[in-house]
Every structure is written in C-alpha cells, then in structure tokens.
C-alpha positions as protocol buffer text, in pm:
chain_id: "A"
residue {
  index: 1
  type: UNK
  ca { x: -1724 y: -2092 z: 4068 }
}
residue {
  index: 2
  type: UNK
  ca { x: -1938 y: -1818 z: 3979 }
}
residue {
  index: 3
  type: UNK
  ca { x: -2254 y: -1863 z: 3748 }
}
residue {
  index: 4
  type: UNK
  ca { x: -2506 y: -1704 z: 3514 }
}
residue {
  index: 5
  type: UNK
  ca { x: -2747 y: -1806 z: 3345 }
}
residue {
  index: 6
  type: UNK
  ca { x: -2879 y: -1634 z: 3066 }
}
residue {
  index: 7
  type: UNK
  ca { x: -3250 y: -1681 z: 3048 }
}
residue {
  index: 8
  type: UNK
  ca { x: -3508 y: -1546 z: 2752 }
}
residue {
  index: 9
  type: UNK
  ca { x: -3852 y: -1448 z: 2949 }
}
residue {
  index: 10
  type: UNK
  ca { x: -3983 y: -1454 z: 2607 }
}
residue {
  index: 11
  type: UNK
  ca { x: -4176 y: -1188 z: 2376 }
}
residue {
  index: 12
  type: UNK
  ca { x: -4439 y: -1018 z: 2682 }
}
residue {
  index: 13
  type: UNK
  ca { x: -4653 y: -1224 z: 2822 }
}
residue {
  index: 14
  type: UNK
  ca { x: -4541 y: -1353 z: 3178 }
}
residue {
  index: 15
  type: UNK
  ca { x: -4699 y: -1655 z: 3137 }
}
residue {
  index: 16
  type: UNK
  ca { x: -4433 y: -1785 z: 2826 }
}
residue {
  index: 17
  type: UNK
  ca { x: -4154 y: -1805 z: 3062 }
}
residue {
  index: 18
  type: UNK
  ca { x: -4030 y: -2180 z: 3059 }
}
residue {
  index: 19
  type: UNK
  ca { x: -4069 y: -2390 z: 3388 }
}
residue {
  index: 20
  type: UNK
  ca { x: -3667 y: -2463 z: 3382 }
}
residue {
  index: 21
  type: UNK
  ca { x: -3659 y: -2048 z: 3367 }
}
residue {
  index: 22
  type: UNK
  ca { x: -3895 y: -2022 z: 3628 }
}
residue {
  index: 23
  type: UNK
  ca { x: -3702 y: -2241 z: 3857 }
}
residue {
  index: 24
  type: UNK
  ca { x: -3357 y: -2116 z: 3792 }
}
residue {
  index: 25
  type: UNK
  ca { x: -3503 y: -1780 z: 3863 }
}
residue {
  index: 26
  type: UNK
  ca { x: -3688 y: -1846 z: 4195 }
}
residue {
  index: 27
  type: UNK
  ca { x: -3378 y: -2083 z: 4326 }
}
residue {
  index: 28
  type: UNK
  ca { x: -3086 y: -1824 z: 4194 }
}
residue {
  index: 29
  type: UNK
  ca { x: -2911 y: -1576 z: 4407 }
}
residue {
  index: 30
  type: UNK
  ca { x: -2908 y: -1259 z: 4212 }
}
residue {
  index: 31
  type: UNK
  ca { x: -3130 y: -1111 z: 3904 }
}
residue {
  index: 32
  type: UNK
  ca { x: -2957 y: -913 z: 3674 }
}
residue {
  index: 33
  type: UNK
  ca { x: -3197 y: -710 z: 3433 }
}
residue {
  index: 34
  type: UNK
  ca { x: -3076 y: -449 z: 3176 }
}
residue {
  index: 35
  type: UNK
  ca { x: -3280 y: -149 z: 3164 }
}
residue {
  index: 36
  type: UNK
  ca { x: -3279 y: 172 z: 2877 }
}
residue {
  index: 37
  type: UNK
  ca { x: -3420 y: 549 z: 2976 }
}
residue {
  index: 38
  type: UNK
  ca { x: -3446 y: 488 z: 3308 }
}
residue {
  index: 39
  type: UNK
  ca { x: -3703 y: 111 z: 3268 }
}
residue {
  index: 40
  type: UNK
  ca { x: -3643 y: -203 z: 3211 }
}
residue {
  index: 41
  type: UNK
  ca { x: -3956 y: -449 z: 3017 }
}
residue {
  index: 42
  type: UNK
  ca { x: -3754 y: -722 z: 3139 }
}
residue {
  index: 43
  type: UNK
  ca { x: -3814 y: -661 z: 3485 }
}
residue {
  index: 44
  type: UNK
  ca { x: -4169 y: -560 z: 3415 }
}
residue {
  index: 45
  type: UNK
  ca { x: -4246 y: -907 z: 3267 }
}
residue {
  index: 46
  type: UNK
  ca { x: -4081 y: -1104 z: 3539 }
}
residue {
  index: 47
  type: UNK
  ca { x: -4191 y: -868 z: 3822 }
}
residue {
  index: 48
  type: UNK
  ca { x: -4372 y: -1146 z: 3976 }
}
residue {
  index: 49
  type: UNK
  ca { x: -4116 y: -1397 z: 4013 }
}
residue {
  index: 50
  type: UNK
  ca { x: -3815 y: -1176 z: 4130 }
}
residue {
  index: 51
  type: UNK
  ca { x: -3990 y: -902 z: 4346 }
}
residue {
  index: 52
  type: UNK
  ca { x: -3852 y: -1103 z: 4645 }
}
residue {
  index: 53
  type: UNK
  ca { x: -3549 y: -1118 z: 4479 }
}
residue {
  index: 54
  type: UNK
  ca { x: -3178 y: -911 z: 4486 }
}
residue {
  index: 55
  type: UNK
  ca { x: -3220 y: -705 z: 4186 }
}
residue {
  index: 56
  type: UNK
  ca { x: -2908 y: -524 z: 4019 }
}
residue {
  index: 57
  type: UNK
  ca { x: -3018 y: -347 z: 3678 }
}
residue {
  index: 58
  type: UNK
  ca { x: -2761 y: -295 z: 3420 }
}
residue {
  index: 59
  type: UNK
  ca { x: -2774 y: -40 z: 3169 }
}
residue {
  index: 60
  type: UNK
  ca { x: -2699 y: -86 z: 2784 }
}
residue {
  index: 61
  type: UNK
  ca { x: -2800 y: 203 z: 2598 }
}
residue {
  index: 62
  type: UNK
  ca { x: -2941 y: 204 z: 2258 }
}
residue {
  index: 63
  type: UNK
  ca { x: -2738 y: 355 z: 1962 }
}
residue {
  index: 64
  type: UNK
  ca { x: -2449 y: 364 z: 2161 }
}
residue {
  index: 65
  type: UNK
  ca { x: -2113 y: 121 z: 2152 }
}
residue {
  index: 66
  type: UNK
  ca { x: -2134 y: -56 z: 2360 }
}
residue {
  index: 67
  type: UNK
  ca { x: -1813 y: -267 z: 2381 }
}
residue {
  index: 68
  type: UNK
  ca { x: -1658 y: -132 z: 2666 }
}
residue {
  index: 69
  type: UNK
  ca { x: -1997 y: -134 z: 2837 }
}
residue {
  index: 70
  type: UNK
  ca { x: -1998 y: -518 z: 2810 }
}
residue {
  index: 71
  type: UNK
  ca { x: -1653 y: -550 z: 3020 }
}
residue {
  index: 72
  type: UNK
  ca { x: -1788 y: -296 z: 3281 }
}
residue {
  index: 73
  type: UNK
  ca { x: -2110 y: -497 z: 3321 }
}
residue {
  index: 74
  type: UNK
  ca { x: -1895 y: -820 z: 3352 }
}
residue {
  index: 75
  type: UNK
  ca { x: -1689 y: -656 z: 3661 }
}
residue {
  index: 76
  type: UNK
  ca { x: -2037 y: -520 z: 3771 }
}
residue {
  index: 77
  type: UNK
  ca { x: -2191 y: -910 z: 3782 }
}
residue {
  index: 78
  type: UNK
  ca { x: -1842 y: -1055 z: 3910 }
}
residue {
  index: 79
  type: UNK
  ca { x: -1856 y: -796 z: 4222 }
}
residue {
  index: 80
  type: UNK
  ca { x: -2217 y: -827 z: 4324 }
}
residue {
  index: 81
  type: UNK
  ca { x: -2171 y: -1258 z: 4320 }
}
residue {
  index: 82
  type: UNK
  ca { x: -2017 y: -1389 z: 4603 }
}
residue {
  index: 83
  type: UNK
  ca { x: -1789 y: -1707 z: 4525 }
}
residue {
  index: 84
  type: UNK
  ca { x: -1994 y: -2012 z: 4425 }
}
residue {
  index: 85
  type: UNK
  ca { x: -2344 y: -1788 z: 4387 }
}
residue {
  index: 86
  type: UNK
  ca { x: -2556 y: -1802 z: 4100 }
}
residue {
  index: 87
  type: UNK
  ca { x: -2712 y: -1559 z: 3913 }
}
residue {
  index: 88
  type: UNK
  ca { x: -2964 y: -1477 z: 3617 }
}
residue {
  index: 89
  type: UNK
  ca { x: -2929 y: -1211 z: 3345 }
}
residue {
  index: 90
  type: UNK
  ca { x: -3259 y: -1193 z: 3214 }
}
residue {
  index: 91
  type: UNK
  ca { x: -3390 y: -1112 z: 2827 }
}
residue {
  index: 92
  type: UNK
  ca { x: -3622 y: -1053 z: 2628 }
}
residue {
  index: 93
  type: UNK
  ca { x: -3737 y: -1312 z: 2360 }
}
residue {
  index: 94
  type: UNK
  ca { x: -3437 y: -1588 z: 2353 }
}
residue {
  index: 95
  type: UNK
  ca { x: -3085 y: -1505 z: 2464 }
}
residue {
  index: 96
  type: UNK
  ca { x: -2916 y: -1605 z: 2119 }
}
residue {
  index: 97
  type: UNK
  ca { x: -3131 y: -1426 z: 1926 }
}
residue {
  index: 98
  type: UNK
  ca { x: -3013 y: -1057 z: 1853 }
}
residue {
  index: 99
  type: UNK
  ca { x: -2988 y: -1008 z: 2250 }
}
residue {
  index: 100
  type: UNK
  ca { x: -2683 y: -802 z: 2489 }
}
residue {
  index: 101
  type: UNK
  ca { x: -2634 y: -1178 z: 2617 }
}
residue {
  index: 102
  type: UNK
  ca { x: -2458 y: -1288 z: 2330 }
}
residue {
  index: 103
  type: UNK
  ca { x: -2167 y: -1039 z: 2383 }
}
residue {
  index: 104
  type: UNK
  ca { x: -2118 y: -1038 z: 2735 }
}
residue {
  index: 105
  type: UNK
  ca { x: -2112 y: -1414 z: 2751 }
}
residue {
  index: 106
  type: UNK
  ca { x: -1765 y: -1346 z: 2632 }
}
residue {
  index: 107
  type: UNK
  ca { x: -1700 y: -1101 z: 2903 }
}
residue {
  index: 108
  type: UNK
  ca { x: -1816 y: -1330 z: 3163 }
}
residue {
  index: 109
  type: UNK
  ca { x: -1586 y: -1575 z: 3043 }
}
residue {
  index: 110
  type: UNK
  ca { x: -1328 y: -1380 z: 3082 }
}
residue {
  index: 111
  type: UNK
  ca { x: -1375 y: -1270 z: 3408 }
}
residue {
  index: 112
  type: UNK
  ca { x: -1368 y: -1646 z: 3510 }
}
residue {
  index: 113
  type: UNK
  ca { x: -1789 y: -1665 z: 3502 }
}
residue {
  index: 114
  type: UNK
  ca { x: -1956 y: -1979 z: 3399 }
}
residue {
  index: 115
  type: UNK
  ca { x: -2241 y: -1919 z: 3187 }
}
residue {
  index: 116
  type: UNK
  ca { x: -2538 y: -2182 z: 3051 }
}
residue {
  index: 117
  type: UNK
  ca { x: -2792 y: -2016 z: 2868 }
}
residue {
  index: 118
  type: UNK
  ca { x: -3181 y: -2105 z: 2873 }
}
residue {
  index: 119
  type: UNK
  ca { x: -3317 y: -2083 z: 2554 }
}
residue {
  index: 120
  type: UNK
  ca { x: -3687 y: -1866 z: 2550 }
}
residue {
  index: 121
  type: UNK
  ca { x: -3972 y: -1769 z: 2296 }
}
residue {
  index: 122
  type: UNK
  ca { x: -3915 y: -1522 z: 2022 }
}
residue {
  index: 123
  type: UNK
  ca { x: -4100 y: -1299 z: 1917 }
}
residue {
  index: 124
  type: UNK
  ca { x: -4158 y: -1402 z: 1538 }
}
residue {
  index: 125
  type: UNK
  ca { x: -4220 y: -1757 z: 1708 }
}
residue {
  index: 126
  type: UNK
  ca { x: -4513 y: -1542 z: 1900 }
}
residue {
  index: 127
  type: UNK
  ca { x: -4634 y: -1338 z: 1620 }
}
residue {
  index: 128
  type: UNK
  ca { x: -4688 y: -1671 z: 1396 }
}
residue {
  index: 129
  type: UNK
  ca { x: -4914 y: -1817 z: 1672 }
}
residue {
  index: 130
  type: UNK
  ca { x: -5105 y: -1476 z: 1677 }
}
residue {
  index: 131
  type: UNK
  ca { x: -5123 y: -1431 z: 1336 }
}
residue {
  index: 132
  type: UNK
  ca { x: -5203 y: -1827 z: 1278 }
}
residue {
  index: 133
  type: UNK
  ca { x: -4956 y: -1838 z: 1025 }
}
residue {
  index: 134
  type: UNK
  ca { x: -4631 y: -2094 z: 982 }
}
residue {
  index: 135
  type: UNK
  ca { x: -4311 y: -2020 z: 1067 }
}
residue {
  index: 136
  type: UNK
  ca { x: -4223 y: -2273 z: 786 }
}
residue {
  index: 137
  type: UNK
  ca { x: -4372 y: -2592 z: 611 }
}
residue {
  index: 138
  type: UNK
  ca { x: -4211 y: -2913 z: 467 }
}
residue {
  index: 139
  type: UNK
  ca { x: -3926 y: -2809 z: 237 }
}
residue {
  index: 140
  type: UNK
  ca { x: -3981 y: -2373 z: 274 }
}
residue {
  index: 141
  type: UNK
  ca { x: -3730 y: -2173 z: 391 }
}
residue {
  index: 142
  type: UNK
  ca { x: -3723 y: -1856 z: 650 }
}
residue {
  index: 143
  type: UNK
  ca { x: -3558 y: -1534 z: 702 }
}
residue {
  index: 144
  type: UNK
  ca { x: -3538 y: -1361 z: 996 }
}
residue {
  index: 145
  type: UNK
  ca { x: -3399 y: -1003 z: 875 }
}
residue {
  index: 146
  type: UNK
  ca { x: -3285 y: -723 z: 1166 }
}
residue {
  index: 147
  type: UNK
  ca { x: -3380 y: -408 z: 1051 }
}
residue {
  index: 148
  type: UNK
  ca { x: -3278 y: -450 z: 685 }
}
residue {
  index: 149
  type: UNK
  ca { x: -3359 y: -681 z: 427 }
}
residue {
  index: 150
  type: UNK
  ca { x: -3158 y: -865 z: 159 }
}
residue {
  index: 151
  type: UNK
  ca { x: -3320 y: -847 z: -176 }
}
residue {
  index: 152
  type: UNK
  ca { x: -3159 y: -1126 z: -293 }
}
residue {
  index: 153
  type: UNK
  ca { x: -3260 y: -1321 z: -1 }
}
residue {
  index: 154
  type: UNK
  ca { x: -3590 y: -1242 z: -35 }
}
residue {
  index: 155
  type: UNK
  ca { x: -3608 y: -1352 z: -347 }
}
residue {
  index: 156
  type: UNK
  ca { x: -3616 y: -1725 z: -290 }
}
residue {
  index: 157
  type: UNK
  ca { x: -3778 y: -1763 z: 42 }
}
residue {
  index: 158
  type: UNK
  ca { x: -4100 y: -1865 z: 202 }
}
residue {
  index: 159
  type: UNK
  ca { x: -4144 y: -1668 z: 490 }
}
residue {
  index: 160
  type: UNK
  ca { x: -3969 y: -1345 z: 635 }
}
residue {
  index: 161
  type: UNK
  ca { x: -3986 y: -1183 z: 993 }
}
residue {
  index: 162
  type: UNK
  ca { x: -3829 y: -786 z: 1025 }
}
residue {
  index: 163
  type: UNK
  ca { x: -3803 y: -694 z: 1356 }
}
residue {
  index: 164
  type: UNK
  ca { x: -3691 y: -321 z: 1412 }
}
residue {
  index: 165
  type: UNK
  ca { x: -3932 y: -225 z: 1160 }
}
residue {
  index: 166
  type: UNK
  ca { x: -3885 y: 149 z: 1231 }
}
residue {
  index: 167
  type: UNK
  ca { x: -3532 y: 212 z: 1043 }
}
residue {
  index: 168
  type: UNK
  ca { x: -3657 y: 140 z: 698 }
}
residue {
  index: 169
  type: UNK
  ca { x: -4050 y: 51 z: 680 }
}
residue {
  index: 170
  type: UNK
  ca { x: -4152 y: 199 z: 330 }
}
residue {
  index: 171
  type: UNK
  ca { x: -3867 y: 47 z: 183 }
}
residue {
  index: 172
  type: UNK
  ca { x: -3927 y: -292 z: 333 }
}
residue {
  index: 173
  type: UNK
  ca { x: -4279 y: -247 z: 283 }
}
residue {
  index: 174
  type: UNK
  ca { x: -4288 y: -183 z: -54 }
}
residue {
  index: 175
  type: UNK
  ca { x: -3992 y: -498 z: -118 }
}
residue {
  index: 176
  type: UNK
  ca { x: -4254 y: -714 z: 42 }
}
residue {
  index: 177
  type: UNK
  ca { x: -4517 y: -601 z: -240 }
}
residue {
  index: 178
  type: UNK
  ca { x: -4262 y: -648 z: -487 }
}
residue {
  index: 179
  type: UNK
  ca { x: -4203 y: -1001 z: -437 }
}
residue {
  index: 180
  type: UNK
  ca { x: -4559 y: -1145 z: -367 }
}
residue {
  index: 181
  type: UNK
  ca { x: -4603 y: -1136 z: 37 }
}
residue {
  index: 182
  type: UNK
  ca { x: -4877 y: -1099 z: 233 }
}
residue {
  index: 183
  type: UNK
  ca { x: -4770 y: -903 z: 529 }
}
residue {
  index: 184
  type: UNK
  ca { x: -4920 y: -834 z: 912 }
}
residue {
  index: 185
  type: UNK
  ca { x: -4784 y: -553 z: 1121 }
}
residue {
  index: 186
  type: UNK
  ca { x: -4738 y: -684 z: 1531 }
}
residue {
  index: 187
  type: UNK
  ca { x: -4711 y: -448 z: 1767 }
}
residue {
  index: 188
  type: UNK
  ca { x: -4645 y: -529 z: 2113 }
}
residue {
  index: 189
  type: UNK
  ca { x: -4683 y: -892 z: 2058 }
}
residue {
  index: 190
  type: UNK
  ca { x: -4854 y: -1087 z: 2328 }
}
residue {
  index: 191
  type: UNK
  ca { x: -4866 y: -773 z: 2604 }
}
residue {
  index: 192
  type: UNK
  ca { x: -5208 y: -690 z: 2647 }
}
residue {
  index: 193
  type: UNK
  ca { x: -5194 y: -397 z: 2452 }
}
residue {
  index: 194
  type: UNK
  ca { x: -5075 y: -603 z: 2155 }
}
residue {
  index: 195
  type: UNK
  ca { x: -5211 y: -478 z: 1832 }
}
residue {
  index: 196
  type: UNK
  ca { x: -5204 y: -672 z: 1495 }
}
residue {
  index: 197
  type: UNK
  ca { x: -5200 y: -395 z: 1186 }
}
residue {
  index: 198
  type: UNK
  ca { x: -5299 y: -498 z: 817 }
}
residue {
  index: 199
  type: UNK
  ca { x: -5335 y: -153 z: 670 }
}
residue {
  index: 200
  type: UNK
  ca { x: -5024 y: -66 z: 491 }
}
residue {
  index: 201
  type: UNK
  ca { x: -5085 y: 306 z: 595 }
}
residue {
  index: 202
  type: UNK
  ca { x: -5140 y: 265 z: 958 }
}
residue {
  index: 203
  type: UNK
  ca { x: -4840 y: 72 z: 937 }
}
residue {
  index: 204
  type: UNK
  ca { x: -4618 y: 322 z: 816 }
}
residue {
  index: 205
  type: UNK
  ca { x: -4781 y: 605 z: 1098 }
}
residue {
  index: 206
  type: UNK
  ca { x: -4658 y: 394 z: 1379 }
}
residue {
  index: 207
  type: UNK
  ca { x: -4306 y: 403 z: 1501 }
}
residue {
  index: 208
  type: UNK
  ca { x: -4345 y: 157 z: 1802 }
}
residue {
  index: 209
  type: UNK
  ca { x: -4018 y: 8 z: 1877 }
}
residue {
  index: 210
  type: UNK
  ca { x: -4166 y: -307 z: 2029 }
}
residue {
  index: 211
  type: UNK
  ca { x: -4298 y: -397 z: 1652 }
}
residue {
  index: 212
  type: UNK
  ca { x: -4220 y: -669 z: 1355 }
}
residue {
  index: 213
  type: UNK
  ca { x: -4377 y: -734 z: 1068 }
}
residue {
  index: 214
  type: UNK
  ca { x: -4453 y: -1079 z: 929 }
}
residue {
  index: 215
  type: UNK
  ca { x: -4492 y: -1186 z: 627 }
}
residue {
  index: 216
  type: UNK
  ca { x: -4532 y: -1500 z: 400 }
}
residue {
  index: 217
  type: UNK
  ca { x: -4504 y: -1504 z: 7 }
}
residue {
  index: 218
  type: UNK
  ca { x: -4883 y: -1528 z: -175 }
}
C-alpha cells in the first residue's frame, strides 16, 4: 500500500526538524512540498535533507478554494508513488495545526493512501521560547486565534497567539490594549532574519506574512 507521511519541518530554522522527521525524510521515496508564486519555504528549510531526493512540488494557492485542488493533488501523489512506496508531504510548523495537510489527508484516503502524520514545532511554540515567555502556567488557559479574534474569548484567558496578523492588526491591536496584554510582534520567527517588534507603530507598518503576535495578559 501506498504511504505518506505528513511531516511539520517546524517554524524556520532547519535545525527544529525532529530526528523521527529527519529519518522518514532521508529513508522515504518521494518529497512532496507545496509551493505559492512560484517558491516554496518548505523546500527552502529542508533543502539540505532532500536535495538528493525526488522532489514533486504541489501548488495550493492562497485566497483561492481550494477543494477541488485537494482531489487533484491526491491523484497527483497517487501517480508519482509506485505501489508499496513511501512518501513525505512536508509543512510548515505542525501538520494539524492550520496546515493544507489536514484536508488532503481526506483525499489521500480516498484514493486508497495511508497516511501517519509526524507532529512538528509551531510557531507560537517558537515565538514563546524567543520571547521567553509561557505558553501557559498551572491552571491558565490559551488561545490560539487565526486571523481574528473572539472578544469574548479573550476575555477570560491567559495567553493569546494571532497568527496572520495582517487581515485585521489595529483592530486586534487595540483589543489586546483593551483587555490588559502585553504584546510582542514576531516576524520571521527563528529564520535568521527573524525580527521581534515591541513598538505598536512599527507593528502596524509591517505587513510580513510570515508574522504573529504574542501576547500575555498584564
């Protein structure tokens, strides 16, 4: 039977891939890396372990639906493994975390694909160990918020990550302020052009998409 494993490559930094990644990746048949406008960071991070490697790049572009794109990628996989071959789709951060992986596993099971997934670092996991900062303590609760935040939510807990920053940042700026957090802007996070930001005005000038903001209640 066919295989793929789905395998987060973490946040940036090569060097945060897990050793069970690593190994499925340098023993596996086929890499399979999305890519958007014509690049793919995925690849770029794990350049070093798969440039000896059969590389097919898929492409899931942003904004768009991509539903139908899902079952074409499937067919894609299912044609370039050979019966009993393994393969690795590669992502950033950790597949079940707001990643393409979670909707083509579906797709792969239905085209007869086994899939086991290898779970990798987040980002907001990274940007606490930047900023020095806890994800959560004894008893706290935290919110990881895509884009948008719940006001209620906020409201009652400890700690909040936003990734995708860029859609709404003076409004989920200024909700932060409202209800008592102190807040640090991470761009990049572990790459080496990583950049933490703590001025609420240089926050709002940058638009990089690669960028969260982390915060924790005073």
């Amino acid at each position: 039977m066919k295989m793929i494993y789905g395998i987060g490559i973490g946040p940036g930094d090569k060097e945060l891939l897990t050793l069970k990644a690593y190994r499925i990746i340098r023993t596996c048949d086929c890499v399979f890396i999305p890519e958007s406008k014509g690049g793919s960071l995925a690849g770029t991070i794990a350049h070093e372990y798969i440039k000896d490697k059969k590389v097919v790049e898929l492409s899931f572009p942003m904004k768009e639906d991509n539903q139908l794109r899902y079952s074409h990628t499937a067919q894609i996989i299912n044609e370039a493994l050979k019966e009993d071959e393994a393969g690795v789709f590669l992502t950033l951060g950790d597949p079940m975390t707001y990643s393409t992986y979670c909707y083509l596993m579906k797709e792969l099971a239905a085209a007869n694909i086994a899939t086991e997934t290898i779970p990798g670092i987040t980002s907001f996991n990274a940007a606490a160990s930047v900023l020095g900062l806890p994800v959560a303590l004894r008893d706290e609760s935290f919110y990881l918020a895509d884009g948008n935040i719940d006001e209620e939510i906020l409201k009652r807990i400890d700690t909040v990550c936003i990734l995708k920053v860029s859609k709404d940042k003076e409004n989920i700026i200024s909700k932060l302020e409202q209800y008592g957090f102190n807040y640090a802007y991470v761009k990049r996070c572990t790459r080496q052009d990583q950049k933490v930001i703590y001025d609420r005005q240089e926050m709002m000038e940058d638009n990089d998409y690669m960028s969260l903001v982390f915060a924790r209640r005073s």
